[in-house]
C-alpha positions as CSV (number, residue, x, y, z in Angstrom):
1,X,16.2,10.0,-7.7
2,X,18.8,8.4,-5.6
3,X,18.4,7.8,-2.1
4,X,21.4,9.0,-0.6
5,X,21.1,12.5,-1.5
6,X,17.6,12.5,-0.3
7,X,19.5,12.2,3.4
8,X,21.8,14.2,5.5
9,X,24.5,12.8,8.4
10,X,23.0,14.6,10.6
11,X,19.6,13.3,9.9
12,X,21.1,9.8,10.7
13,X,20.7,9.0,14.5
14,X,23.0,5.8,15.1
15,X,21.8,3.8,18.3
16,X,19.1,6.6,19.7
17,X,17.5,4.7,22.4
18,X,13.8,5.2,22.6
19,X,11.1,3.5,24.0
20,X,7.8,3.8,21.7
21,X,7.0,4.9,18.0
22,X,6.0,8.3,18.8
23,X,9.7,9.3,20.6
24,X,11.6,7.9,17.3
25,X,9.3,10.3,15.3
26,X,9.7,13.4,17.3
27,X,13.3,12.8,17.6
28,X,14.0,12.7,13.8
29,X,11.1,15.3,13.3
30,X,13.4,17.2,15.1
31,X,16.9,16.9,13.0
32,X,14.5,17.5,9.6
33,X,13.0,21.0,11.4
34,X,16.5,21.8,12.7
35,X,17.6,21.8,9.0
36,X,14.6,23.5,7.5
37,X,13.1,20.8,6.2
38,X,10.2,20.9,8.0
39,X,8.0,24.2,8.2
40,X,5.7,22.9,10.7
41,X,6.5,19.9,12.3
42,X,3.4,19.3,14.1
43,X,1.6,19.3,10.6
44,X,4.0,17.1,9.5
45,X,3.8,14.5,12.1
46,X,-0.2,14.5,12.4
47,X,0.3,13.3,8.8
48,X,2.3,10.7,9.7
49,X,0.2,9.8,12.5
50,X,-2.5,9.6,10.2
51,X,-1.1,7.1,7.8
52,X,0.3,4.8,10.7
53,X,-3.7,4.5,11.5
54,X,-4.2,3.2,8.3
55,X,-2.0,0.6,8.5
56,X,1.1,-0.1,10.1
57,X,4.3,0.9,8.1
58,X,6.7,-2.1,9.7
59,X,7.5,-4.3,6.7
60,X,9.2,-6.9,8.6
61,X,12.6,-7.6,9.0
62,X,13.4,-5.4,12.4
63,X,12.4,-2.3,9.9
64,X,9.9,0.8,9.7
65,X,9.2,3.0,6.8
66,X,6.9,5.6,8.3
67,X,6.0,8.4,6.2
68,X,4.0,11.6,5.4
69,X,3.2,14.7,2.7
70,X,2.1,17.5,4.5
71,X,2.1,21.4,3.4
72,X,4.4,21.7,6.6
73,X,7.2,20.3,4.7
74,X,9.8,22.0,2.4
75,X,11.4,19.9,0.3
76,X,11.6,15.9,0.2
77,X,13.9,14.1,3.1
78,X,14.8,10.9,4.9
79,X,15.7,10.4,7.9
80,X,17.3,7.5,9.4
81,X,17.7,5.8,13.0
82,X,18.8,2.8,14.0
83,X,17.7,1.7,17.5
84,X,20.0,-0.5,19.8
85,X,17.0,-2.5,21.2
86,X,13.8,-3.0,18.9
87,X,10.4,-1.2,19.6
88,X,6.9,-2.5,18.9
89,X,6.3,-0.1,16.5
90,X,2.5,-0.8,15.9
91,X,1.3,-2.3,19.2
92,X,1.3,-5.6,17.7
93,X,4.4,-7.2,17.8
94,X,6.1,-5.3,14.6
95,X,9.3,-5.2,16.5
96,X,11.5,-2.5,14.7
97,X,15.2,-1.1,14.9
98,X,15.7,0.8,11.4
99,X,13.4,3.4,11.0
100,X,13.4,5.3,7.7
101,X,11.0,8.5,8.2
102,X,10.2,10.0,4.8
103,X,8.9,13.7,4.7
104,X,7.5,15.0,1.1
105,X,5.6,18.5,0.3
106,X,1.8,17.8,-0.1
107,X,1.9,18.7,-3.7
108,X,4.4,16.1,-4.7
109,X,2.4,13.4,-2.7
110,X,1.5,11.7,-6.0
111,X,4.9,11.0,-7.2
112,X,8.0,11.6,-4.9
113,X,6.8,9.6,-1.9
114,X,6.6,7.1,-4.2
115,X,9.4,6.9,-5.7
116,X,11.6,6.9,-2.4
117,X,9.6,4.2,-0.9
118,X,10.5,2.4,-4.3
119,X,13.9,3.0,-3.7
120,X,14.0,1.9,-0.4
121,X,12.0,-1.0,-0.8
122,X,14.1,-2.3,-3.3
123,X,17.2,-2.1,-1.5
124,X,15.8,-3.6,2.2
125,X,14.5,-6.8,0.1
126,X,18.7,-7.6,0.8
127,X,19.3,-9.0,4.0
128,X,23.4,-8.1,3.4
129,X,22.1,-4.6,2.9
130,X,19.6,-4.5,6.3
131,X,22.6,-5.9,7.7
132,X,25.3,-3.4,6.4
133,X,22.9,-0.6,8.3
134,X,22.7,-2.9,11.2
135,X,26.6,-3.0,12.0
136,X,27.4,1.1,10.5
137,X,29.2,2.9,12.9
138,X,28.9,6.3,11.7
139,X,26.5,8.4,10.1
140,X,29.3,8.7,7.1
141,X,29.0,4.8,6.5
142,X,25.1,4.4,6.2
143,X,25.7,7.0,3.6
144,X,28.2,4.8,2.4
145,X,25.7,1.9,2.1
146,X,22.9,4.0,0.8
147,X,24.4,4.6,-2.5
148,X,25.9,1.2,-2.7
């Protein structure tokens, strides 16, 4: 599985402002149900709600991997933003500016999610790579750093 044909340009939103958690969701919800990769995106984004109350998905380092498997998903997608000021993305102090929102179908919860959060994890441990997304100025070059 490789991570930059899990996302779209147009599911890349470069310097979005937004002021809370909940708009950056809705606003990427949106590109994924746009595409058809969302059936129901209010099914979808109660599930992500619900695993943001179990524990915040800000890793550190000005990023957010928030995530959710719901029936009201398609087929497996990321979607990206990058926000010009940081957001307190869990109410305490989890300041955030790269957001990677992961949608996968309920009935590949055990594995794909997974897999992608692997992926992703392994990359954003590089502080040349959070920084590459950082200073993109299209949706073309975080592609371009994505498979990199």
């Amino acid at each position: 599985m490789k991570l930059h044909e899990m996302i779209q340009k147009n599911w890349i939103q470069l310097d979005r402002s937004a002021q809370s958690r909940e708009e950056v969701l809705q606003q990427l919800a949106e590109r994924l149900e746009a595409d058809g990769v969302l059936t129901d995106k209010n099914a979808y984004l109660e599930a992500v709600r619900a695993r943001e109350e179990q524990g915040s998905t800000a890793i550190g380092f000005d990023v957010s991997i928030p995530h959710g498997k719901s029936e009201g998903v398609a087929h497996s997608a990321v979607a990206f933003a990058r926000l010009p000021q940081p957001i307190d993305w869990s109410g305490s102090g989890d300041m955030t500016r790269l957001v990677f929102l992961i949608a996968v179908p309920k009935e590949q919860e055990g594995t794909e999610h997974l897999q992608i959060l692997a992926a992703l994890s392994r990359k954003l441990m590089h502080a040349g790579f959070r920084e590459e997304l950082k200073g993109a100025a299209t949706p073309e070059d975080v592609l371009h750093v994505l498979e990199g």
